[in-house]
C-alpha positions as CSV (number, residue, x, y, z in Angstrom):
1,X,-14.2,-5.1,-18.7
2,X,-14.3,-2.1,-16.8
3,X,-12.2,0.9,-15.1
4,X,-12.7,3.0,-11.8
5,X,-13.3,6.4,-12.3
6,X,-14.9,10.0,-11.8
7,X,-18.8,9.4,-12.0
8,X,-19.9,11.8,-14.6
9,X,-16.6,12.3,-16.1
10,X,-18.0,11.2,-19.8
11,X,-20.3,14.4,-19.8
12,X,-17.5,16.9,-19.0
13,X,-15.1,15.4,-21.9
14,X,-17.9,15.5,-23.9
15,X,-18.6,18.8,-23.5
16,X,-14.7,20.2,-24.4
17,X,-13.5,21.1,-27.9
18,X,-10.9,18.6,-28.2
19,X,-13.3,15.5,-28.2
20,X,-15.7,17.3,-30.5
21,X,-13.0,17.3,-33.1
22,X,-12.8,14.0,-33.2
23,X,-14.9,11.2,-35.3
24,X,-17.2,9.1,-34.6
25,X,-14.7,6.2,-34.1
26,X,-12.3,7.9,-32.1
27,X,-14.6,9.2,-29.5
28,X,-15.8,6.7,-27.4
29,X,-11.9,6.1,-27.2
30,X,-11.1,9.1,-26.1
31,X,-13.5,8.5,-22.9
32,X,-11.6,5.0,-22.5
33,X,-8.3,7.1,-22.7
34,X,-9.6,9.3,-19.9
35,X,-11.2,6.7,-17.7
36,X,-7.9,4.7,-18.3
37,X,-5.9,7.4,-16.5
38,X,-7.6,8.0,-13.8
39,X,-8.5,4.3,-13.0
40,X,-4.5,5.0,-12.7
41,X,-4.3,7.0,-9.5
42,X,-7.4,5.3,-8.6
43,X,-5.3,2.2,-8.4
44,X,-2.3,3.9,-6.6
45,X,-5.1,4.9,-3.8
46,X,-6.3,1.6,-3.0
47,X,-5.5,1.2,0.4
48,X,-7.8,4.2,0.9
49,X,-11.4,4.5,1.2
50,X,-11.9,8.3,0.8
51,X,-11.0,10.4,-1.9
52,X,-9.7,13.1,0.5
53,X,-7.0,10.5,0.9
54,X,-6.1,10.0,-1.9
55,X,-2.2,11.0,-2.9
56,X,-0.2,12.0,-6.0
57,X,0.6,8.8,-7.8
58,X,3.8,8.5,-10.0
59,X,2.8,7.2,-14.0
60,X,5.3,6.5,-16.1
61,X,5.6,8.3,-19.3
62,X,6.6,5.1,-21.1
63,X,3.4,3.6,-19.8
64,X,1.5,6.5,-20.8
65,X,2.6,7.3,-24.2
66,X,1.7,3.3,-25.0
67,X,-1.6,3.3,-23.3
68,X,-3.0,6.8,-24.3
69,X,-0.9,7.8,-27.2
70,X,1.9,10.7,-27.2
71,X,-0.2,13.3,-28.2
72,X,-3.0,12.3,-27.0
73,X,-1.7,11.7,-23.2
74,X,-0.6,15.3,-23.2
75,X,-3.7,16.6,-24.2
76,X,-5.9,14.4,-21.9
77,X,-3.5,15.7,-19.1
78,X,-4.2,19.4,-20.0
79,X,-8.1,18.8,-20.7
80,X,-8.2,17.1,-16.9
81,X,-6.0,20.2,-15.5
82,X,-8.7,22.2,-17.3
83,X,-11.4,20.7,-15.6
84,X,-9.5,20.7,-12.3
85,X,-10.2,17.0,-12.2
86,X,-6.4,16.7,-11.4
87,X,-3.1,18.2,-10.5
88,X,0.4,17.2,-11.7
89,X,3.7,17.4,-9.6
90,X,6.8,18.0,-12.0
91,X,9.4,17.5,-9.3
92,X,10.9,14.0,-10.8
93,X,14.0,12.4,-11.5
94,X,14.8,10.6,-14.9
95,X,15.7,6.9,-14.7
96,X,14.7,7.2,-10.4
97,X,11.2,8.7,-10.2
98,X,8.3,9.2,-12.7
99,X,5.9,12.9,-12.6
100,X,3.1,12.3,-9.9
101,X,-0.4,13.0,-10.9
102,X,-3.2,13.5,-8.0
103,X,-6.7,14.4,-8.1
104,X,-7.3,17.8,-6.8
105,X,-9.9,19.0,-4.0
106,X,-12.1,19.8,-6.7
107,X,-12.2,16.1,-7.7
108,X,-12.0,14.5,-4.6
109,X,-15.8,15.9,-4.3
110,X,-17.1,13.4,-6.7
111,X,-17.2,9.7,-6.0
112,X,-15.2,6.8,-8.6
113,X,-17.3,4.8,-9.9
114,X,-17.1,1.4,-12.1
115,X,-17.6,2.6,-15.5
116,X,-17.4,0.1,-19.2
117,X,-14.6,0.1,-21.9
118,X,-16.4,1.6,-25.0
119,X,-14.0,0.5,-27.3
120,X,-12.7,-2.3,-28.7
121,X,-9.5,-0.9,-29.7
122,X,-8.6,0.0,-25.7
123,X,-10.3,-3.3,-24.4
124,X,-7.4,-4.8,-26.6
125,X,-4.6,-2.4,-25.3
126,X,-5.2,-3.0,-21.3
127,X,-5.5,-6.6,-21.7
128,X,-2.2,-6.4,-23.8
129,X,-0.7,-4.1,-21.0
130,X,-1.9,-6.2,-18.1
131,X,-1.4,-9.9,-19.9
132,X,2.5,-8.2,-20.8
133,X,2.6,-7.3,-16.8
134,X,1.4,-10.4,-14.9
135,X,3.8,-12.8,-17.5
136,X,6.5,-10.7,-16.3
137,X,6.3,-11.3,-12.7
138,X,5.1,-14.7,-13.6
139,X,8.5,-16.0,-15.7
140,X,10.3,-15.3,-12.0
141,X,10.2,-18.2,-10.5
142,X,12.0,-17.6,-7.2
143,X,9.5,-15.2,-5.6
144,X,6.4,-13.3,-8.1
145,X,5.2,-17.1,-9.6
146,X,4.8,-18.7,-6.2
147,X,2.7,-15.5,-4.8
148,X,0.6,-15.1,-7.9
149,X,-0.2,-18.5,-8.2
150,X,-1.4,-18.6,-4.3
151,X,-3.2,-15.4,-4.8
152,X,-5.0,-17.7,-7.0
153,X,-6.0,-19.7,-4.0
154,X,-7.8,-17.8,-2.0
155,X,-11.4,-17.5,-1.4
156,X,-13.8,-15.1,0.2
157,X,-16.3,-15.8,2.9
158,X,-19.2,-13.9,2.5
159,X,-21.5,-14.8,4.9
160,X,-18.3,-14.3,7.5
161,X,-19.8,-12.2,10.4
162,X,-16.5,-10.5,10.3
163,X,-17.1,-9.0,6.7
164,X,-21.1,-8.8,7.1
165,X,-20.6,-6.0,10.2
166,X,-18.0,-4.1,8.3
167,X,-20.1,-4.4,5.0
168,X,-22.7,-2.6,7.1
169,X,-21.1,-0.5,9.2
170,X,-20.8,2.6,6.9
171,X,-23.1,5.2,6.0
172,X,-24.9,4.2,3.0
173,X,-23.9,6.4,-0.2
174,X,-21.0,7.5,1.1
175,X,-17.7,7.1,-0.8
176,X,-16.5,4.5,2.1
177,X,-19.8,2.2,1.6
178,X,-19.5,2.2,-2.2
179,X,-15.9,0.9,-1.7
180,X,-16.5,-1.8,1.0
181,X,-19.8,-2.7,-1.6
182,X,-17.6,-3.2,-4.7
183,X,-14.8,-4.7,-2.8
184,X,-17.4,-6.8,-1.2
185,X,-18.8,-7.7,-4.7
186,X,-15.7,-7.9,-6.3
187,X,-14.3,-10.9,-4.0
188,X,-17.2,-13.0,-4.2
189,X,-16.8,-13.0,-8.0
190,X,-13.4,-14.0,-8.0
191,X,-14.4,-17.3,-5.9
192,X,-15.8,-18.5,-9.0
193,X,-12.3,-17.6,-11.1
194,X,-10.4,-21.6,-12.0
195,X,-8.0,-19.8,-14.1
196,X,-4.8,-17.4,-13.8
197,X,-6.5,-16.2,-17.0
198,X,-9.6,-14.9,-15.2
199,X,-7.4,-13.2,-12.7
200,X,-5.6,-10.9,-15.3
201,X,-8.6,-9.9,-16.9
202,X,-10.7,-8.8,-14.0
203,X,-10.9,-5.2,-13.6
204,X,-10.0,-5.0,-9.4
205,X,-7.4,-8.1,-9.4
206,X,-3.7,-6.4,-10.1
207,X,0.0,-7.4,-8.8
208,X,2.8,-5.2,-9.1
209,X,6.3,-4.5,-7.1
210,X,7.7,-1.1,-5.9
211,X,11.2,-0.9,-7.9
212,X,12.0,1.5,-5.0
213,X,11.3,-0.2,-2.1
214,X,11.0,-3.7,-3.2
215,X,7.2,-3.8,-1.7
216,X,4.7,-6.2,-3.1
217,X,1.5,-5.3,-3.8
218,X,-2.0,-7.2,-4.7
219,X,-5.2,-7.0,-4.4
220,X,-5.7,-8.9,-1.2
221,X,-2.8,-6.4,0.4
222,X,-5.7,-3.2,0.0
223,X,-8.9,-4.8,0.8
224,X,-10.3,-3.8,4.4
225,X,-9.1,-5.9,7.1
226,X,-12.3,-7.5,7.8
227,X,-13.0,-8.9,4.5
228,X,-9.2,-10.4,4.7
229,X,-10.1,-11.9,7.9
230,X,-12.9,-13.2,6.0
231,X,-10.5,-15.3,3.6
232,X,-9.7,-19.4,3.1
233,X,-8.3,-21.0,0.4
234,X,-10.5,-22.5,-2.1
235,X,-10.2,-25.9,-0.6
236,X,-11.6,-24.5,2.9
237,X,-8.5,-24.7,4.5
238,X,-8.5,-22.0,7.4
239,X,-5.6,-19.0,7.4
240,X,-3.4,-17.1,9.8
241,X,-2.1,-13.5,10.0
242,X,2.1,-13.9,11.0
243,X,3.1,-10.3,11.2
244,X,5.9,-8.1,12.5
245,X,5.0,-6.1,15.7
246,X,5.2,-2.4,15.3
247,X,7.6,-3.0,12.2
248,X,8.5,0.4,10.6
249,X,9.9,1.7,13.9
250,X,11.6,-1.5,15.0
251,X,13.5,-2.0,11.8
252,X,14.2,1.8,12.0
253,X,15.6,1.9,15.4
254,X,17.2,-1.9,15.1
255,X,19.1,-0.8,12.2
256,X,20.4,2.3,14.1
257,X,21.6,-0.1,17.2
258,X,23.4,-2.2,14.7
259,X,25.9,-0.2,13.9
260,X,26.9,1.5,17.5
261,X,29.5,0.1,19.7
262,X,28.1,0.9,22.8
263,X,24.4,2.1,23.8
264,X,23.6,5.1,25.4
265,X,20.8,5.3,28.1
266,X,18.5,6.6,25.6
267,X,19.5,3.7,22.9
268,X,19.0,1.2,25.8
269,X,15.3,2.7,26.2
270,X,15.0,2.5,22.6
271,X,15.6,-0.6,22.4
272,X,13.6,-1.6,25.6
273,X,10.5,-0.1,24.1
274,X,10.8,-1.5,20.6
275,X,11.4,-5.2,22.0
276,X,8.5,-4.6,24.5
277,X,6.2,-3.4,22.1
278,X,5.6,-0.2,24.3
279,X,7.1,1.9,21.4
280,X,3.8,3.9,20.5
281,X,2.6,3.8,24.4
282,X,5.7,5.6,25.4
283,X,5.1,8.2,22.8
284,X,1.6,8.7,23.9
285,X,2.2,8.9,27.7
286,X,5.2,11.5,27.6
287,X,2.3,13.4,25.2
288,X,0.2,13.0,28.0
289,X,2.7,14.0,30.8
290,X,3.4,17.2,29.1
291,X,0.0,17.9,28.7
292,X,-0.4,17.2,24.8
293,X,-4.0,15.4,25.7
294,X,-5.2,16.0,22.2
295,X,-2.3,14.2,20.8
296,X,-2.7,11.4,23.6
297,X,-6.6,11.0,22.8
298,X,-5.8,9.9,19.2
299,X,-3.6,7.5,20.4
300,X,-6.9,5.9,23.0
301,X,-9.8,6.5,20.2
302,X,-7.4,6.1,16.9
303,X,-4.7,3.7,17.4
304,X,-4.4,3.2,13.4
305,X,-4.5,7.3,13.0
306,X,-2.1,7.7,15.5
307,X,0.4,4.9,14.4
308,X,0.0,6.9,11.2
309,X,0.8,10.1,12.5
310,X,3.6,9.2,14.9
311,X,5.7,7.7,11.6
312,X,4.1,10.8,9.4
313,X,4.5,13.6,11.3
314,X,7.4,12.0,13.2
315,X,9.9,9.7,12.2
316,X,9.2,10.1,8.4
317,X,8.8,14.0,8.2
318,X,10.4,16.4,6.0
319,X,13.8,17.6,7.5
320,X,13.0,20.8,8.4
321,X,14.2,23.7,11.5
322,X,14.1,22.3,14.9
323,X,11.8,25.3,15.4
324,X,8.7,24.3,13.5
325,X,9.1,20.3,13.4
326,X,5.3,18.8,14.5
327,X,4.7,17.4,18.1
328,X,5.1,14.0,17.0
329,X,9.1,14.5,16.2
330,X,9.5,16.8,19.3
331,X,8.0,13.9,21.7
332,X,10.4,11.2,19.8
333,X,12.9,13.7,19.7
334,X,12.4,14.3,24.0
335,X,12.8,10.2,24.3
336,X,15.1,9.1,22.3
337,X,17.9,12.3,21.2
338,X,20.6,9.9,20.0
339,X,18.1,8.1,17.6
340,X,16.6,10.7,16.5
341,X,19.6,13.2,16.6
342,X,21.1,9.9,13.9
343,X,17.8,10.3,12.3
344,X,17.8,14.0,11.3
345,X,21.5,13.8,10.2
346,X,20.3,11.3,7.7
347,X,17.5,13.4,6.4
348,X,19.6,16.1,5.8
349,X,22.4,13.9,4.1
350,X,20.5,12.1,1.7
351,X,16.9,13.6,2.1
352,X,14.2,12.4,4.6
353,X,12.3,10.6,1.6
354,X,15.4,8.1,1.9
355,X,14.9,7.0,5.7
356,X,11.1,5.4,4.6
357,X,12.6,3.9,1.9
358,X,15.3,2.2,3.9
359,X,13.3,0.9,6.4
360,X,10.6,-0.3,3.4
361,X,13.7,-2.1,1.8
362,X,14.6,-4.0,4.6
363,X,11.0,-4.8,5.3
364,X,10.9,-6.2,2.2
365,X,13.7,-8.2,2.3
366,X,12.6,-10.2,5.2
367,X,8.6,-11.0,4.3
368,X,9.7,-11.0,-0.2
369,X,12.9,-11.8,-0.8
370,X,14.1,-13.6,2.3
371,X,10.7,-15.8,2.5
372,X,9.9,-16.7,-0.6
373,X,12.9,-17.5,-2.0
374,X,13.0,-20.1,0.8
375,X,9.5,-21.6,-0.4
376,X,9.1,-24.8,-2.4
377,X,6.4,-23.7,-5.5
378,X,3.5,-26.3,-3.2
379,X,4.0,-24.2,-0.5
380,X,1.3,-21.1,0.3
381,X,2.1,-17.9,1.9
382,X,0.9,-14.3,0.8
383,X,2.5,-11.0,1.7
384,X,1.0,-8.1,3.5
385,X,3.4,-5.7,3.6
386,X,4.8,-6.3,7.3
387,X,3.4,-9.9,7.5
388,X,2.2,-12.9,6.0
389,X,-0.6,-15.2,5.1
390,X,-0.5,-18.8,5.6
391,X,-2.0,-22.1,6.4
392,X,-3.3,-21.8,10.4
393,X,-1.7,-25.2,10.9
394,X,2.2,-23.7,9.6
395,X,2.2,-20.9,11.5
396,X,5.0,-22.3,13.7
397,X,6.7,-23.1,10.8
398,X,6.2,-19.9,9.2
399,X,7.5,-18.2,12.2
400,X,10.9,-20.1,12.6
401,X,11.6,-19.3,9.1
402,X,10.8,-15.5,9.6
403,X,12.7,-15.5,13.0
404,X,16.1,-17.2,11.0
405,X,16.0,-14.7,8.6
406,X,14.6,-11.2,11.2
407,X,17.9,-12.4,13.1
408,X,20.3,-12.7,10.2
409,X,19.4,-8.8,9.5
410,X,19.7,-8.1,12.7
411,X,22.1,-10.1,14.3
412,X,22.4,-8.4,18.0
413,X,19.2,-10.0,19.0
414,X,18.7,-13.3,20.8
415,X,16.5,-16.0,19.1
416,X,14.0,-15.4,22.4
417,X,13.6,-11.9,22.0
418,X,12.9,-11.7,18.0
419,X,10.4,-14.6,18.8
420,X,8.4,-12.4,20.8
421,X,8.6,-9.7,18.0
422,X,5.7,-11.5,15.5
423,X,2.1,-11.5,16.3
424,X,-0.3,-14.0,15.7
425,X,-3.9,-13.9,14.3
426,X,-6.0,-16.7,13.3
427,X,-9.0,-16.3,10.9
């Protein structure tokens, strides 16, 4: 078994006053403790490649009194402030939202690396904490069972031109190439896996559900898109990619229209845009037209980046003075004033972390709670977030079953106009 984390990070602990005073038997598990919690924001990170990516990541104290110990998890915290190896937000709420911990800039210099359990004693503990995880999800048999056990299905393609070019693509020794490597590396092992067993014990392989949002997340939901692209079940049968077109801001603005009697010219335009799919070309044309070229050049050489920042900087941000809000909120603000005037009001009611979290809930009602509970246990689909994995020959299916339940949420749309709404990619 092993955990992701800091390179080099042995030699530091090694080096401070608390692990000296410890015996022989107890050192090599107070490395294990370390490398245990930061392979814990490492795992909150996986959707990104860089370290200068990486965010804060909320641990719960439960989880890390059991895992590290009560005193020894506070002094393992203060040992890796120390260091400035990481940084700890306080801002929490009891019973709603555990303390963040996030690698500082110090850190975020260094490179994660796979590194060995020394110790028995923590072997022991992470299998009991991950075997106590994954039998959890696995005794519900409505939704968790049926994806874990088709997780179990999938295999990797290797020799997919697809995964070979974006295995290359990277400069060598660079934080990104070490990722897409032991990603790379990672998948082709689990080909071999015959067992749930296996699964639960390897390192990378993990499964867990937001309690805020409702969001599912795997393994298979963080690898680069190319290696997923790269993926059949074991028995060769060939996949599809059914997702939801633009689906933050659609459910966003759809969920606004629902509950208004009568549409203004900017809600029509809304509307028009989301439906169309012209949602984030509008926003980069008016940039244009007013002369923003910088902020209309990400959107032509960084779709993804600009998707990001548009929702970031935009629909998402912090409710703040109409003075100082960022381009991306002016520009949505310019378009559509009676969505976004809604918008702001709702920041400033119940705080703007609440408007993501709304629009994540609902997401996750359609692809997790609406789908699945739908599914016989024979039956494979896997979610990604704002789509779905399944069989290339039940797409059509698939998207009937997605469209009853999108229109169900959102019952002022025509069956013809959600069916245009889901896009279609075959692997």
């Amino acid at each position: 078994m092993f955990l992701n984390s800091i390179e080099g990070i042995h030699e530091a602990v090694k080096a401070t006053n608390y692990y000296k005073s410890k015996g022989d038997k107890m050192k090599p598990v107070i490395i294990d403790k370390v490398n245990f919690f930061l392979n814990a924001i490492n795992s909150g990170n996986l959707h990104h490649q860089d370290l200068f990516q990486f965010t804060p990541v909320p641990l719960h104290s439960k989880i890390l009194r059991n895992m590290l110990g009560r005193y020894e998890a506070e002094n393992i915290i203060n040992i890796l402030q120390e260091m400035d190896i990481i940084q700890v937000n306080h801002s929490y709420e009891i019973g709603k939202e555990s303390k963040k911990y996030g690698l500082t800039d110090n850190a975020k210099n260094f490179k994660y690396t796979p590194v060995g359990v020394l110790s028995e004693r923590m072997e022991k503990k992470i299998l009991n904490y991950k075997n106590n995880l994954f039998n959890y999800y696995l005794k519900d048999k409505k939704i968790h069972s049926k994806i874990i056990n088709n997780l179990t299905k999938l295999s990797f393609n290797p020799d997919n031109q697809k995964a070979l070019t974006a295995l290359n693509q990277n400069e060598k020794g660079t934080n990104k190439d070490k990722y897409y490597n032991n990603t790379y590396e990672a998948l082709k092992e689990m080909n071999g896996y015959t067992s749930i067993n296996q699964y639960i014990k390897c390192s990378n392989f993990y499964y867990t559900q937001s309690h805020k949002v409702n969001r599912v997340f795997h393994y298979f939901s963080t690898i680069p898109k190319a290696f997923r692209e790269s993926l059949t079940l074991k028995d060769g049968t060939l996949l599809a990619d059914l997702d939801l077109k633009n689906a933050q801001p659609l459910i966003m603005g759809l969920n606004y229209l629902k509950s208004k009697r009568w549409y203004t010219t900017s809600d029509k335009m809304l509307l028009n845009d989301l439906l169309s799919g012209n949602f984030y070309n509008k926003i980069a044309e008016h940039a244009k037209n007013k002369g923003d070229l910088e902020f209309y050049n990400l959107f032509t050489n960084d779709y993804g980046e600009f998707k990001a920042t548009v929702l970031g900087q935009g629909l998402y941000y912090h409710y703040v003075p109409l003075d100082i809000i960022k381009n991306a909120e002016k520009y949505l603000r310019e378009l559509y004033p009676d969505f976004m005037k809604n918008l702001r009001e709702k920041k400033r009611v119940t705080g703007y972390k609440s408007v993501s979290i709304e629009a994540q809930q609902i997401e996750a009602s359609i692809f997790i709670d609406g789908l699945f509970s739908q599914l016989d246990n024979d039956q494979f689909a896997v979610p990604v977030h704002d789509a779905v994995l399944v069989k290339s020959d039940e797409v059509e299916k698939f998207k009937i079953k997605l469209i009853n339940i999108f229109r169900s949420k959102f019952t002022l749309l025509t069956h013809e106009q959600v069916q245009n709404l889901f896009r279609i990619t075959y692997y």
